[in-house]
C-alpha angles and dihedrals in degrees: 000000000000110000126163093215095112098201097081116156120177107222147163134253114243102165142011119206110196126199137162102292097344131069126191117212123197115201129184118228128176097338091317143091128244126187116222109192108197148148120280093230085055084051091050092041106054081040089237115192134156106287101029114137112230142164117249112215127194119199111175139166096186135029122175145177139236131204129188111239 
């Protein structure tokens, strides 16, 4: 696989949430937790479980910041 996106964090999935049409898969990566909301097709067609090691890739064009006044 061969992709531009440079964030690119290889996890593991913890949890699947699955709901009508959207899943949401929680991964672990470097002592952390990322959400991953996709399609349940996309679920089913990867073959996602718990336990699956994936590579979680972040393609943004924004990212932005929040303070407290």
């Amino acid at each position: 696989m061969r992709i531009s996106a440079r964030n690119k964090l290889p996890g593991r999935v913890e949890k699947i949430t699955r709901g009508a049409a959207t899943a949401n898969v929680t991964v672990a990566v470097a002592g952390m937790t990322m959400t991953a909301a996709v399609t349940v097709d996309s679920v089913e067609e990867l073959g996602l479980r718990e336990g699956s090691e994936v590579l979680v890739i972040i393609k943004s064009s924004d990212v932005m910041l929040a303070v407290n006044d």
